[in-house]
PAMARDREN-987120 format. One line per field, with one value per residue (C-alpha): x, y, z; residue number from 1; residue in one letter. Coordinates in Angstrom, 1 decimal. Each point is the difference from the previous one (the first is absolute). Layout:
xx = X, ... .
yy = Y, ... .
zz = Z, ... .
num = NUM, ... .
residu = A, ... .
***
This chain:
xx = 69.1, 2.9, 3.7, 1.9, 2.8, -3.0, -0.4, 2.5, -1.1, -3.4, 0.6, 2.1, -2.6, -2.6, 2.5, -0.3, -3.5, -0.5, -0.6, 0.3, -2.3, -2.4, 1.0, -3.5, 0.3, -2.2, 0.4, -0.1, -1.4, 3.4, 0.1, 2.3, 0.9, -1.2, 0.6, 1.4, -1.3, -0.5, -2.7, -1.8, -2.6, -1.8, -3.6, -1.6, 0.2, -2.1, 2.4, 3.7, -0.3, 3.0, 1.1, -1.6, -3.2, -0.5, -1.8, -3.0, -2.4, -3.4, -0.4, 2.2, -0.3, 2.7, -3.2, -0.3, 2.6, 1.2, 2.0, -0.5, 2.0, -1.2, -1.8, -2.7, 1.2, 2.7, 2.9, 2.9, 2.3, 2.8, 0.2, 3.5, 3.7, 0.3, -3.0, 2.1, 3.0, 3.8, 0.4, -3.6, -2.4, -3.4, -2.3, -2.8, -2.3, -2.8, -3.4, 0.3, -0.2, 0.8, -1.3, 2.3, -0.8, 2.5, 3.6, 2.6, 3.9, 2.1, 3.5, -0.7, -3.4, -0.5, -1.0, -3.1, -3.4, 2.8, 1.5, 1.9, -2.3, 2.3, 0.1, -0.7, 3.3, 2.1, 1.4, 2.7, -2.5, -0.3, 2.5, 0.9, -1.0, -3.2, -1.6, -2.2, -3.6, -3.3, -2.8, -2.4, -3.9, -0.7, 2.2, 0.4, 0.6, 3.5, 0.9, 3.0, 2.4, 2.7, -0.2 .
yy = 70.5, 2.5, -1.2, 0.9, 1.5, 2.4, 1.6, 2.6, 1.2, 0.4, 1.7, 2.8, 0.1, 0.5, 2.7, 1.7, 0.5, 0.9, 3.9, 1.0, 3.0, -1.3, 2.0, 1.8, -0.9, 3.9, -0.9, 2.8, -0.4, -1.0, -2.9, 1.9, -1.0, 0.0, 2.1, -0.8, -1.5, 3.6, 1.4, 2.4, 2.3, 2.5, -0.5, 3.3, 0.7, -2.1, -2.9, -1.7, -3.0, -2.3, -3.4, -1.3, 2.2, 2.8, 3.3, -0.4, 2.8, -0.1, -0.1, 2.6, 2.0, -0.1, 1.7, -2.8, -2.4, -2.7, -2.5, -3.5, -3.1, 1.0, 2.8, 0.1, 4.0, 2.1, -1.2, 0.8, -2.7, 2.7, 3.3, 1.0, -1.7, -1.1, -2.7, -1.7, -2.2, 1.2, 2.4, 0.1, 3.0, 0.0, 1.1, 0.7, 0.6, 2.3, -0.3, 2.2, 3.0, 1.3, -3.2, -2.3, -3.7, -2.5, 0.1, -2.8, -0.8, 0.8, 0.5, 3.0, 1.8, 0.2, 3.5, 0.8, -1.0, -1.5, 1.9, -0.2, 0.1, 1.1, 0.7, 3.5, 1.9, -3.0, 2.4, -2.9, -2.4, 1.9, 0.5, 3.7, 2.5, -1.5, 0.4, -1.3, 1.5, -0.8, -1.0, 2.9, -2.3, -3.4, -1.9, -1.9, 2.8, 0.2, -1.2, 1.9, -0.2, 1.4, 2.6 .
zz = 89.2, 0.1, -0.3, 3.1, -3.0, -1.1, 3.6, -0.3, -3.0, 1.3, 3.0, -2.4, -2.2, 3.1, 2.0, -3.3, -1.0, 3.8, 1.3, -4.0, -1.0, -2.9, -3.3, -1.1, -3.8, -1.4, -3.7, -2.3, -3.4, -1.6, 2.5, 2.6, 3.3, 3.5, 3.2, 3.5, 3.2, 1.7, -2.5, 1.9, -2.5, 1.2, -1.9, 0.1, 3.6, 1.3, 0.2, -0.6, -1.8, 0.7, -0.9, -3.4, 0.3, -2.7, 0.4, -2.3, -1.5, 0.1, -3.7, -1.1, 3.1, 2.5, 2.7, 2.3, -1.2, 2.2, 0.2, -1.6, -1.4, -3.5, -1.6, -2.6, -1.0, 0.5, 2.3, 1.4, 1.1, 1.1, 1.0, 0.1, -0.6, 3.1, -0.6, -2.8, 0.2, -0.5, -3.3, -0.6, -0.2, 0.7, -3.6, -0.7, -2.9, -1.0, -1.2, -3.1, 2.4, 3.6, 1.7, 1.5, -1.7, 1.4, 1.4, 0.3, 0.8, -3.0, -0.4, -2.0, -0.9, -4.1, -0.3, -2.1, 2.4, 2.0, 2.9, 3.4, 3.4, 2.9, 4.0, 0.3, 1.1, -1.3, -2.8, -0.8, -1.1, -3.0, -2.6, -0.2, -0.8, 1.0, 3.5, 2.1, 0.1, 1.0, -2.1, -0.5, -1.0, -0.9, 2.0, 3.8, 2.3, 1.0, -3.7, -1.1, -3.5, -1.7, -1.8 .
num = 1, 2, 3, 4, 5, 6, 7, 8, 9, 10, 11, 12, 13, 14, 15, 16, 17, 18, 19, 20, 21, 22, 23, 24, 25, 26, 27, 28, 29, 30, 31, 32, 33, 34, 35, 36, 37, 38, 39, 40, 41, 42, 43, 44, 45, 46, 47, 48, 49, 50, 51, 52, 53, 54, 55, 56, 57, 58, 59, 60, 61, 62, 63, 64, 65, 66, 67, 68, 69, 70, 71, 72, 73, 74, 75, 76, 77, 78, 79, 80, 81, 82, 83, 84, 85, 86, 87, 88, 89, 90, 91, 92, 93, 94, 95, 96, 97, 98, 99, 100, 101, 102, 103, 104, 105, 106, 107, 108, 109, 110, 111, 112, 113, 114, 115, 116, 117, 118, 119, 120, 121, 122, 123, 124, 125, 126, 127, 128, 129, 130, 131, 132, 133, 134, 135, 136, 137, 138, 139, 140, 141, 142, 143, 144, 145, 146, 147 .
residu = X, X, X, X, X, X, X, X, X, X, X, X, X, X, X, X, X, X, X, X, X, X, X, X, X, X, X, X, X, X, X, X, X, X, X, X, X, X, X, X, X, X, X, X, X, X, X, X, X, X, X, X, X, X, X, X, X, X, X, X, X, X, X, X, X, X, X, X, X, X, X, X, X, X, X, X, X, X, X, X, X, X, X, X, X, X, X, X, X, X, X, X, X, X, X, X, X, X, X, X, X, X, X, X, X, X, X, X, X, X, X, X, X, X, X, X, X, X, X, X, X, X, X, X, X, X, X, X, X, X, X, X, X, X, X, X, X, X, X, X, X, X, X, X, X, X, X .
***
């Protein structure tokens, strides 16, 4: 039974958690944190995966990838910074070689295999004197970084 003294509370504690976007929690190996509500990904073309779904491989090919609630292979659970949360960047890392392996919400890429993926034409995503360019091979279509 609920005090009548308690009832306030609850209904601020209910007006609260109501209409919130859910936070998309994209971990990145060091245990980083999630994206926003708004993710929208663009996996490989063929669709957007939005909400909690990833864009998952086939394997280690991005040919065919779709989206899922969790991948088996390669996946990308952002595309560019505007699928993370405030002051985060969206990373990714590499498979050893050109191929794109897995991408997350950072607040800043590490360098090395690790690198920024960016909106194509959203120069300011990337800290200069980097740009924004398309990925040549071995990627989603419409995949871009900085560069």
């Amino acid at each position: 039974m609920i005090r009548p003294s308690a009832l306030p509370f609850l209904v601020v504690l209910f007006a609260a958690c109501v209409g919130s976007d859910p936070v998309i929690n994209t971990t990145s190996p060091e245990g980083g944190g999630g994206g926003g509500g708004t993710r929208s990904i663009n996996c490989d073309g063929m669709s957007t995966c939005n909400g909690t779904q990833l864009c998952c491989a086939v394997g280690v090919d991005w040919i065919g990838s779709t989206c899922k609630d969790a991948c088996t292979g390669y996946e990308l659970g952002c595309d560019d910074a505007t699928d993370c949360g405030p002051a985060k960047v969206c990373c990714y890392t590499t498979d050893g070689g050109a191929r794109v392996a897995k991408s997350y919400c950072k607040a800043a890429c590490g360098g090395g295999l690790e690198r920024q993926l960016c909106a194509t034409g959203a120069d300011n995503e990337c800290a200069a004197p980097a740009t924004c360019v398309p990925f040549v091979n071995h990627s989603p279509t419409g995949l871009a970084r900085c560069q």
